[in-house]
N, C-alpha and C positions, 0 to 999 in steps of 0.2 A: 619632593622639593625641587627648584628650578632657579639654582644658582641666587644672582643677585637680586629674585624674584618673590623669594623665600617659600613657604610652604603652602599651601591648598588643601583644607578641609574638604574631603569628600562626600563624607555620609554629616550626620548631625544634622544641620537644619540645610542640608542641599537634599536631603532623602525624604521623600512623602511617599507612603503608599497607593494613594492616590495621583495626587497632582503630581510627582516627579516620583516613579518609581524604577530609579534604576540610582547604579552607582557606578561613574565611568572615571579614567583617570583620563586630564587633559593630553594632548600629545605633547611631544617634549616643544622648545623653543626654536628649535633648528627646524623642524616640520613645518609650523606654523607662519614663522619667518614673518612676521610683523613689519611694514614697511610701511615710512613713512616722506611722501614727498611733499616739500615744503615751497608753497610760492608768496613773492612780495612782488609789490609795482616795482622795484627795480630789480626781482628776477622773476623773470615773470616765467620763464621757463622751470621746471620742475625741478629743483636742485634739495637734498639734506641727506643724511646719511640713512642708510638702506638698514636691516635688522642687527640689530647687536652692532652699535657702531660706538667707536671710542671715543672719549671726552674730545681727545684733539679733532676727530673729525665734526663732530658736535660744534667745537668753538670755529671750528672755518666755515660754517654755514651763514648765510645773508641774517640769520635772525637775525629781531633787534627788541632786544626788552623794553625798549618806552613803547613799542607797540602793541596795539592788545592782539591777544592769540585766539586763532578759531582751529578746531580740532575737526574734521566731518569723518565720521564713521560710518560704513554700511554691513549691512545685514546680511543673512542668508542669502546664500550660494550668489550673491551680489559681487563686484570688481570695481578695482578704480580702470580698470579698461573694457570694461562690457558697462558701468553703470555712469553714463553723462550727467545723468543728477547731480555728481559730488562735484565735475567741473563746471557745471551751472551754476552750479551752487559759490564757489571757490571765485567763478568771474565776476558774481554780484556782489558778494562780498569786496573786493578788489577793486572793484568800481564805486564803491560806496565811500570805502576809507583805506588809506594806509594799516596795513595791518600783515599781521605773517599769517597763513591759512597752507594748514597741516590737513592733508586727503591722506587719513590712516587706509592702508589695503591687508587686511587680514584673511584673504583668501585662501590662503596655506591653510587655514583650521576651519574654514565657512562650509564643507562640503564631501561631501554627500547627505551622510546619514547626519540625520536634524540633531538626535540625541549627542550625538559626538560635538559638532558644533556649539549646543549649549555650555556646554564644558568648558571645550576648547574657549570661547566667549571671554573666562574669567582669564585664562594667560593673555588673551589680546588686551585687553583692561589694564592687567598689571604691568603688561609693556609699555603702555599710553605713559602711566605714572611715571614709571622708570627714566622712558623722557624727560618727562616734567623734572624731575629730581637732578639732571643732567645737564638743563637749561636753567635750573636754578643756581647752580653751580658755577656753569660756563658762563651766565651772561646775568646773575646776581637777579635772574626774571622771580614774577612776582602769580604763581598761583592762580589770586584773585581776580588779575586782570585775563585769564581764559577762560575758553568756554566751547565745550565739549558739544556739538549736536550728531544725535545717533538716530540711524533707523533699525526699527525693528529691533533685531538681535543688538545690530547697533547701539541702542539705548540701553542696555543692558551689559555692553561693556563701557559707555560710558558712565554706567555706573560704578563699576569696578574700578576705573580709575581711578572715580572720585573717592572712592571709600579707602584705595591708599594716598591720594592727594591730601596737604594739608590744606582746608581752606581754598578748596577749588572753587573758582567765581558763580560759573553758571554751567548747569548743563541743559538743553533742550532732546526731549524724548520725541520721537518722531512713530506714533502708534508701537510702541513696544510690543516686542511679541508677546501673544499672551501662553502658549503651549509651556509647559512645566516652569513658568512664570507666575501668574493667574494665582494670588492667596498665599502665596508661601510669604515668609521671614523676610523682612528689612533687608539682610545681606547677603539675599540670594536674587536680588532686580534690585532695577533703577528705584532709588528713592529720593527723599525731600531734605535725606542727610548727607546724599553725597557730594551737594553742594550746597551754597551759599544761598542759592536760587536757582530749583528745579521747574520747568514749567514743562507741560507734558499736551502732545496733541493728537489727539482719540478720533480717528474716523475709519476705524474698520473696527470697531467692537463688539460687532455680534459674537454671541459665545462660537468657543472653535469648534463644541459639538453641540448639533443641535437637538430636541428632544427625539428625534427618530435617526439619530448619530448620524448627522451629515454636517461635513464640517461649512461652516458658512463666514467664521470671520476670524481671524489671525493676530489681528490687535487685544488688548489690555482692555476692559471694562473700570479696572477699579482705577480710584484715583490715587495718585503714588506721588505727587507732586505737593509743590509748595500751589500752585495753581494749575488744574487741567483742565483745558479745552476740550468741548463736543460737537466743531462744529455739524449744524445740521443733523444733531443729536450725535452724532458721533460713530454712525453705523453706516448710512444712505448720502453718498456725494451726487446727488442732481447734474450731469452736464461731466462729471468725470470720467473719460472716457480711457484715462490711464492709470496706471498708481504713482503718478508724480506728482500729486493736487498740492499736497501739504508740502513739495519743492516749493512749490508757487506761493504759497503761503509765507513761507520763511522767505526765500530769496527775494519777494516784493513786499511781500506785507510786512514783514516784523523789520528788514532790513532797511528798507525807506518808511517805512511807518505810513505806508500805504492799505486803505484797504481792498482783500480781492471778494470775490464771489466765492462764499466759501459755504454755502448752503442756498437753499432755497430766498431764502431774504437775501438778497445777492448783493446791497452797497451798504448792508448795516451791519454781517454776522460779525467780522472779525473787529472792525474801530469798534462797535460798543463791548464788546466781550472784553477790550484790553483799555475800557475806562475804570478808574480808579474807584469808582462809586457804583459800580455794578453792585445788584444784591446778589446773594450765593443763590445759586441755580437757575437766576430766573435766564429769559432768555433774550436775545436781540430787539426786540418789539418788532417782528417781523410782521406782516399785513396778513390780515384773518384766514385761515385756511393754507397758512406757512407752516414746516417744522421750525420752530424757535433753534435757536443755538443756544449750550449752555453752559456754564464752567463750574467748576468746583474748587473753592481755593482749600 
């Protein structure tokens, strides 16, 4: 058990002899050391309280509850000082609207060994809430109006948030890992119940072992969302020459409601994949001898 975090089922539906066969205990809260820096347009400098921080320091931070809340989590052996992403990410945000934007750094539990980090995953999660519950408190904030975007492992503690949040607004999953993820229970990954509105985006989903066991893709196949996206099938990014695609995605596309090149049909995948009248699966109407894009609500 972990104080005012309460307890962690181990074994039961976190144990598969297959898909997750081990049983690890997270490391404690002081290891792990969850930190969270908080920026607004009027501070735009990185200011809130660091891990295990007290109501009162909680109430002297810039928050402001009319504003909506963004949360960015990163993944494996990921940093909010090695990974620009989450400040990319944080500046478009910032530039778009008023709002407080929370760059969670769970580094303390993200590394080395992968299995330990999965674990560890679930205490970063319940720290996320713990916040939440703390800002609920201190500045009467509203759940609803947040919204949690995780990569990778990332999405997988924004799951765990949400599954202790009441009525968390939205989470976006950013290719979830799929390794001891991949088919298990509702409340061992991201799902479509730990928020209000889960939307999940799939472009590394080749299975992680392939039939002659070589690992080829790191992402989630199945769909775990209220809607999930495949751009460019969800496997093969044409032209991506990093793994920041689905940055670029979120931070221009969903944030201005812009669309980017997000497969092979390069000014249609993502605006028609997020029309309201799309049919389930089909794809972009991309031009003859394209991979379609396709979602799954």
């Amino acid at each position: 058990c972990y104080d005012e975090l309460g307890c962690l089922e181990t074994g039961g539906a976190f144990f598969d002899e297959i898909r997750r066969p081990f049983v690890l205990t997270p490391h404690d809260r002081d290891m792990i050391k969850v930190q969270y820096l908080l920026y607004t347009r009027d501070k735009p400098e990185a200011t809130m309280p660091c891990w295990n921080s007290s109501l009162e320091t909680v109430r002297d931070s810039p928050f402001n509850a009319s504003r909506p809340t963004k949360f960015i989590v990163h993944g494996y052996l990921d940093t909010v000082y090695f990974g620009a992403w989450m400040t990319e990410m944080k500046d478009a945000y910032l530039k778009n609207a008023d709002m407080n934007v929370f760059i969670v750094d769970w580094s303390g539990g993200n590394g080395p060994a992968y299995e330990t980090t999965v674990v560890n995953a679930r205490i970063a999660g319940a720290e996320i809430a713990f916040l939440v519950r703390k800002l609920e408190v201190a500045f009467g904030a509203n759940a609803s109006t947040m919204h949690i975007i995780g990569h990778s492992l990332g999405a997988h503690v924004a799951g765990y948030a949400g599954h202790n949040i009441t009525r968390l607004g939205r989470i976006t999953a950013l290719d979830p890992a799929e390794p001891f993820f991949e088919g298990m229970p509702q409340e061992v990954r991201v799902d479509r119940s730990d928020a209000d509105f889960v939307d999940v985006i799939h472009t590394d989903s080749h299975p992680y072992l392939s039939k002659i066991g070589v690992s080829e893709g790191m992402g989630m196949e199945e769909a775990v969302g209220h809607v999930d996206f495949y751009p460019n099938g969800g496997q093969i990014m044409p032209g991506c020459d990093l793994p920041n695609r689905w940055l670029s995605m979120i931070s221009e596309g969903f944030i201005k409601a812009q669309g980017l090149p997000t497969g092979s049909c390069r000014d249609r995948a993502l605006s028609e994949a997020t029309k309201h009248d799309r049919e389930p699966g089909t794809g972009a109407g991309c031009k003859p001898g394209t991979q379609e894009s396709r979602w799954r609500p």
